[in-house]
C-alpha positions in Angstrom: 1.5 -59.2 -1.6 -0.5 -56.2 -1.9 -0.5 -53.1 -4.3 0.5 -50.0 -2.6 -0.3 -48.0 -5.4 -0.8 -44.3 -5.0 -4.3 -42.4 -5.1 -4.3 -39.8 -6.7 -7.1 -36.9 -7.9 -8.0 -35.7 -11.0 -7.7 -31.2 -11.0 -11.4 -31.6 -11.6 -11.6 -32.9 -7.6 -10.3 -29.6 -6.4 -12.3 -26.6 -7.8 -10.6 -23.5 -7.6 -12.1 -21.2 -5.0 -14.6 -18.5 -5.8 -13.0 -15.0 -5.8 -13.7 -12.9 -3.4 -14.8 -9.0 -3.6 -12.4 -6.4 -3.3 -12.3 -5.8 0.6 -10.8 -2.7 2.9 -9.6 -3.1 6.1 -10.2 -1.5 9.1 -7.6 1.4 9.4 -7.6 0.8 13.0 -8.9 -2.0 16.4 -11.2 1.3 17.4 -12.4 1.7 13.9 -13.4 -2.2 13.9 -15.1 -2.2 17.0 -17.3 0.5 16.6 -18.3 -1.4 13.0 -19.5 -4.1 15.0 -21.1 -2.4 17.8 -23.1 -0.6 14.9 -23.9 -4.1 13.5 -24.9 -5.9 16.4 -27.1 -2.6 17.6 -28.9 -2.8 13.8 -29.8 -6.7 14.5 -30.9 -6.4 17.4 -33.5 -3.7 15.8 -34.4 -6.0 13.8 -32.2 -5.2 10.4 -32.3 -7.6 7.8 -29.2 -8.6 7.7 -28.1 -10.4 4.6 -31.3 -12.0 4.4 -32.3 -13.1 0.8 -35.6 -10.7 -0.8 
């Protein structure tokens, strides 16, 4: 007959998550979508982005 013991994990299998910065959000869906437009205008000029230096 087999074992049907339990697995289980030590905490160090699940790291706690990095935090993340303090973020703001858009006050509004207009707001947000001209964000992007801006963004997506920039790379296609050719703006770096988030590229490492």
């Amino acid at each position: 007959m087999a074992s049907t013991a339990r697995m289980t994990r030590s905490p160090q299998a699940f790291p706690t998550p990095a935090r993340a910065p303090a973020t703001t959000p858009f006050r509004s869906a207009e707001e947000a979508w001209l964000w992007t437009m801006a963004a997506l205008v920039a790379r296609r000029d050719g703006a770096p982005g988030c590229a490492p230096e």
